[in-house]
Structure formats: structure tokens, C-alpha cells
C-alpha positions in Angstrom: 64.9 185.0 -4.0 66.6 181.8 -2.2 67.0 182.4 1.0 70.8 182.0 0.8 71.2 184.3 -1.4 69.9 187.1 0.8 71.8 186.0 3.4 74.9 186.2 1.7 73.3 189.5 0.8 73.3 190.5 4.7 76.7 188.8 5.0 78.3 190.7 2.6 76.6 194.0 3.2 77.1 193.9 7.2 80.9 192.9 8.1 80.6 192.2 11.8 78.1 189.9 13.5 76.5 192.9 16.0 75.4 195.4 13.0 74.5 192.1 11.0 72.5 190.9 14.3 71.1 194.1 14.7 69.9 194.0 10.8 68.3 190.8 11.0 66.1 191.5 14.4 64.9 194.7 13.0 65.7 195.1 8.8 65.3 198.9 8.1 65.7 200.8 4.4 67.8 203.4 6.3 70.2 200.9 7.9 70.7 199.1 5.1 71.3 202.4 2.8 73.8 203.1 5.5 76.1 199.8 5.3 75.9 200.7 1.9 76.5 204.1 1.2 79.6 203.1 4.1 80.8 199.7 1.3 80.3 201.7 -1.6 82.3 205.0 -0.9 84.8 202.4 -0.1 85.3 200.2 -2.8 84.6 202.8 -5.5 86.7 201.5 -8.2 87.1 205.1 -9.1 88.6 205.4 -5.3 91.0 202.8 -5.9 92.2 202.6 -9.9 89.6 199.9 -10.6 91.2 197.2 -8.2 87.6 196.5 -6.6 85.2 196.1 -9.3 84.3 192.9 -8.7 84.0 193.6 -4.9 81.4 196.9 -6.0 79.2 194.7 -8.3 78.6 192.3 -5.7 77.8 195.8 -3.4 75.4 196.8 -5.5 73.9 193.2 -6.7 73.4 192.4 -2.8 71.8 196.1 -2.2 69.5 196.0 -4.7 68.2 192.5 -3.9 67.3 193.6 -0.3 66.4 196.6 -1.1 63.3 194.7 -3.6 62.0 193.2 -0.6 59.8 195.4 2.1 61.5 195.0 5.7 58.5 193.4 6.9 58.7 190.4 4.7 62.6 190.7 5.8 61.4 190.4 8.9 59.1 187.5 8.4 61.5 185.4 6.5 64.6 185.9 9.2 62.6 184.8 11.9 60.7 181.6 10.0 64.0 180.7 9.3 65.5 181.2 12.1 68.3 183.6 11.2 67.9 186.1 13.8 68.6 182.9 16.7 71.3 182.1 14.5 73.1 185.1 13.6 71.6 188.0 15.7 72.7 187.6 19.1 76.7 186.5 19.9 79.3 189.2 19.2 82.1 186.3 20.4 81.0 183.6 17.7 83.4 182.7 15.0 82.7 184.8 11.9 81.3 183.1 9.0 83.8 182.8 6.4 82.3 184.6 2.9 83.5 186.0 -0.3 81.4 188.5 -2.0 82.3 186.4 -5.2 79.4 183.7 -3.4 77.0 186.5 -3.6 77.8 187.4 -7.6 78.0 183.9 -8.8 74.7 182.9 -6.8 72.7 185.6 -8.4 74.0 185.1 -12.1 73.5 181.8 -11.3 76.9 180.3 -11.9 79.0 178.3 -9.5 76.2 176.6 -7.2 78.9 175.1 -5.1 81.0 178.0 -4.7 79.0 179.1 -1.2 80.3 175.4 -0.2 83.5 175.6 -1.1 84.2 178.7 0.8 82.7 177.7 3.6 85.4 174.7 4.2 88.0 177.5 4.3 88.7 178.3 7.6 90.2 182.3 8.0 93.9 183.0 9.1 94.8 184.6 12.1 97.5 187.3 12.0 100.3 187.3 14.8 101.2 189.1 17.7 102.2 191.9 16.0 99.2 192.6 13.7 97.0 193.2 16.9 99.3 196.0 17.8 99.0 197.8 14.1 95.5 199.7 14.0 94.9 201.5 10.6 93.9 205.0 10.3 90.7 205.4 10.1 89.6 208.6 7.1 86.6 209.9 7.6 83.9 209.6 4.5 82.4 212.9 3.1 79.0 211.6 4.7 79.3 210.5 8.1 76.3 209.1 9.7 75.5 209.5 13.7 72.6 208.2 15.2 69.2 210.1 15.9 67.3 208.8 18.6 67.0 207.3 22.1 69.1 204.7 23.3 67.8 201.2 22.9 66.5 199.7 25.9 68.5 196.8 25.8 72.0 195.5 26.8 74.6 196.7 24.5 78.1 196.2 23.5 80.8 198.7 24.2 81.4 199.4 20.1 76.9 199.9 19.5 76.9 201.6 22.7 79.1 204.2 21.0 77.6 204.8 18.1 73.8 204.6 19.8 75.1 207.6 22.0 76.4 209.4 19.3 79.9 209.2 20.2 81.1 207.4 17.0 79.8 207.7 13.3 78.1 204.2 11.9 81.0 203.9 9.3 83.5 204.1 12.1 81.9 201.3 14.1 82.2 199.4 11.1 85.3 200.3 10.2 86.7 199.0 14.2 84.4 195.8 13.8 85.7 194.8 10.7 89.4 195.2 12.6 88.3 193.7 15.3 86.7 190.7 13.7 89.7 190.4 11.4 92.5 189.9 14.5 89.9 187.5 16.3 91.5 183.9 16.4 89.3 181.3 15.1 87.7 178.9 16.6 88.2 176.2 14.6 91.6 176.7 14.9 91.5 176.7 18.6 89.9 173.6 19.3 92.2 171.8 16.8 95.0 173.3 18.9 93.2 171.5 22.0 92.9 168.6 19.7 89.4 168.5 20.2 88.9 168.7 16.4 91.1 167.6 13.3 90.8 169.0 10.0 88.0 166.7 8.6 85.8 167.4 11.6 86.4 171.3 11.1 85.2 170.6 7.3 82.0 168.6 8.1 80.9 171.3 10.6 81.2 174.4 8.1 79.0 171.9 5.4 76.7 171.1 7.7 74.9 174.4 7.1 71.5 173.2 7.8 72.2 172.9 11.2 71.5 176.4 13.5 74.3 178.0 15.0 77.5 179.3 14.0 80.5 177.4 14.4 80.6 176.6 18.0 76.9 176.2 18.6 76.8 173.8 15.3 79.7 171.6 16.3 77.4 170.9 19.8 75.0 170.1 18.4 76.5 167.8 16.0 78.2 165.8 19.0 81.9 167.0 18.6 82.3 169.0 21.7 80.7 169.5 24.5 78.6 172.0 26.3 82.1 173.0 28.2 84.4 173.1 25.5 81.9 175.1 23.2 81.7 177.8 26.4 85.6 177.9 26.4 85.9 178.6 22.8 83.8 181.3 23.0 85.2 182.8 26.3 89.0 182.2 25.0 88.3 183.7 21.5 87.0 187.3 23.1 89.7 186.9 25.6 92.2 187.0 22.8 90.6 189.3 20.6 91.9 193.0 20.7 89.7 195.5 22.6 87.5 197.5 20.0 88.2 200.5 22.4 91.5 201.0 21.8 90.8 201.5 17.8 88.6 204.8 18.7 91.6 205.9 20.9 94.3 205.1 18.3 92.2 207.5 15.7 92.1 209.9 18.3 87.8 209.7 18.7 88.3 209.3 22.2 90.2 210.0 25.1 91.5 207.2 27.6 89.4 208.8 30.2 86.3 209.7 28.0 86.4 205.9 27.2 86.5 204.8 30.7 83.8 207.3 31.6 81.7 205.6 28.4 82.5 202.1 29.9 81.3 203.7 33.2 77.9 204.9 31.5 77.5 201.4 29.3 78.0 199.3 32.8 75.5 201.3 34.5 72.6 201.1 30.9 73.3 197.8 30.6 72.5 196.6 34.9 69.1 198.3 33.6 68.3 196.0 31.1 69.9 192.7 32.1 
């Protein structure tokens, strides 16, 4: 298989950058039946009166096609490629935009452009008020919780969760997912700056042969600088809603059983820095 296609496999399967990250550094049969399982429960057509086929087949289609491949030869193909450099690492890059459609039209082999096309679509950013609306979050009849030692590595509040067994996987991905959604994007920062017009913002998402997501790609291809790529990045988490208060909204979590968590991350993550 192309190696596009199983990245818009990953893409599609994994909805926020640090499980997606975490996937490519270290592909696992168990994490991916996870994101799965998590997707699938979801978009059950029969969940929903049929209004997600489309969005299931392309599920299933993009679990099955990693699931063909052993996780060592995953492994071996992100890192020749260079995917885990690329998309493993920043939680405050702009997310890649993606349709599951690019996933179903790639493997039946229609619409060669369609990955492309969507990639010169830049994602809206809701208002004010939509960063203050948090949806309930309803618990799936199989919730899975870590087993295991925490990793011995710096960590994100949201991973740092879940790896202590605080938060269920599907939840982390659930408040990722909002998280990611209500994060400005970047292009559309820097063309508020006026550091880049439309057509610039349209020849960095084609120029997918370059490494890097969207900030790291339009450095390297000369249209910002070092600086202005670092603010990007710094004013996009800045603006982005806090992934803590989603577990508080639902009621996981306690305003002081978060702080003592943010307590407990600050002091893993001095270990490992």
C-alpha cells in the first residue's frame, strides 16, 4: 500500500496529533483496535439512523489496511519516511485538514486528486462563544484505561491523564477532538498578520513533499521566518481552550483533583526533560 494511503489511514483513525504521534513512534495492534473500537461505536450507522455510513466504511477500510501490516513494518516505514519527525512530536501544530472521503476514494482508487483538493481547504474557526460550549461526553459500553507504568517521558496534561488512569482512552479522544476543533488555525493567523495571502496558504498545503506541518513547511519553504513560525505556534496554544476544563465540565474531575494532577505532571515531566 502507497504510503499516503496509510497515512490517511492514521489520519483518519487517530483525530488529534498526540495519540496520532504516539501511534506513529510506537504502532501497536491494541492501540489501534482501540481508536477503533472508540470511531466505530460512534459512527455506527445503526447508532445514528444511517447518517454516517460513508464515515464507517472509511472506519473500517482504514482499520483493516493497518491492521494487514505487522507494527514492525509500521514502524519501519514511518520512520524511513520520516512520519514520526513530521507528525509525532508537536501537540500546538496546525491540524492537517482531512476527510475520510480521501481515505475511501484513494483505496477504490477513484478521485486521485481528492487528497489535494482537501488539502487547499483551510478549517474554520468557531467564535467566542463556541469555546465556552463543551458537549457531554457519554460514556461507551467498553471503556478502555490504561495498564501499565507511566512512560518515562515528558507528557501532556490530556496523555498524562489517561497514562495515570485518570481518564478512559475514548475520553481523551473525545476532549482532543474538542480541543483540536476550537484551535484557531494558523494559516489563518499569519494571513491576519499579513504575513501570508491566500495563494501562499494554498502553495504550502500542496507542497506536501516538504516535512513539517503547516508552520514548519512554510519555513522551510521561505515564507516566514524562524520568529514568526515560533509565534504561530505559541499564539495558536495560547488561544486554544484548555483540555482540562472538558474533564471538569463532564464532571471526571474536580478543580482541585486537576490542580493536584497538574501538580503531579509538573513534577514527572522536570524528570524527564
Amino acid at each position: 500500500m502507497h504510503i499516503a494511503q496509510l497515512q490517511n489511514a492514521v489520519n483518519l483513525l487517530f483525530c488529534d496529533s498526540d495519540l496520532k504521534g504516539a501511534y506513529f513512534q510506537n504502532p501497536s495492534r491494541e492501540m489501534l483496535k482501540k481508536a477503533f473500537r472508540s470511531l466505530a461505536m460512534a459512527e455506527h450507522p445503526d447508532r445514528n439512523g444511517g447518517r454516517s455510513h460513508e464515515h464507517f466504511v472509511a472506519i473500517s477500510r482504514a482499520y483493516a489496511a493497518l491492521s494487514e501490516i505487522p507494527p514492525g513494518e509500521l514502524k519501519r516505514i514511518f520512520y524511513q519516511k520520516r512520519l514520526v519527525a513530521s507528525f509525532g512530536r508537536s501537540a500546538t501544530a496546525a491540524p492537517t485538514p482531512y476527510s475520510p472521503n480521501a481515505f475511501v476514494a484513494e483505496t477504490s482508487g477513484q478521485g486521485r486528486n481528492w487528497q489535494q483538493q482537501q488539502q487547499q481547504r483551510m478549517p474554520r474557526h468557531p467564535g467566542r462563544a463556541g469555546i465556552r460550549r463543551i458537549p457531554k461526553y457519554l460514556p461507551l459500553c467498553e471503556e478502555s484505561y490504561y495498564e501499565g507504568e507511566l512512560p518515562q517521558k515528558t507528557l501532556p496534561l490530556g496523555m498524562y491523564l489517561y497514562y495515570s488512569r485518570h481518564i478512559s482512552f475514548q475520553m481523551l479522544a473525545h476532549a482532543l477532538a474538542w480541543q483540536r476543533d476550537l484551535r484557531p488555525c494558523l494559516g489563518e493567523l499569519a494571513k491576519a498578520w499579513k504575513w501570508l495571502d491566500d495563494a501562499d496558504i494554498g502553495w504550502i498545503l500542496k507542497s506536501t513533499t516538504i516535512p513539517g506541518r503547516f508552520a514548519e513547511r512554510a519555513w522551510r519553504m521561505g515564507y516566514i521566518t524562524v520568529k514568526q513560525r515560533n509565534f504561530l505556534l505559541i499564539h495558536q496554544r495560547s488561544m486554544q481552550p484548555q483540555v482540562g476544563q472538558y474533564f471538569i465540565a463532564n464532571g471526571v474531575l474536580t478543580a482541585s483533583q486537576l490542580n493536584k494532577a497538574l501538580r503531579d505532571l509538573e513534577r514527572h515531566n522536570r524528570l524527564y526533560s
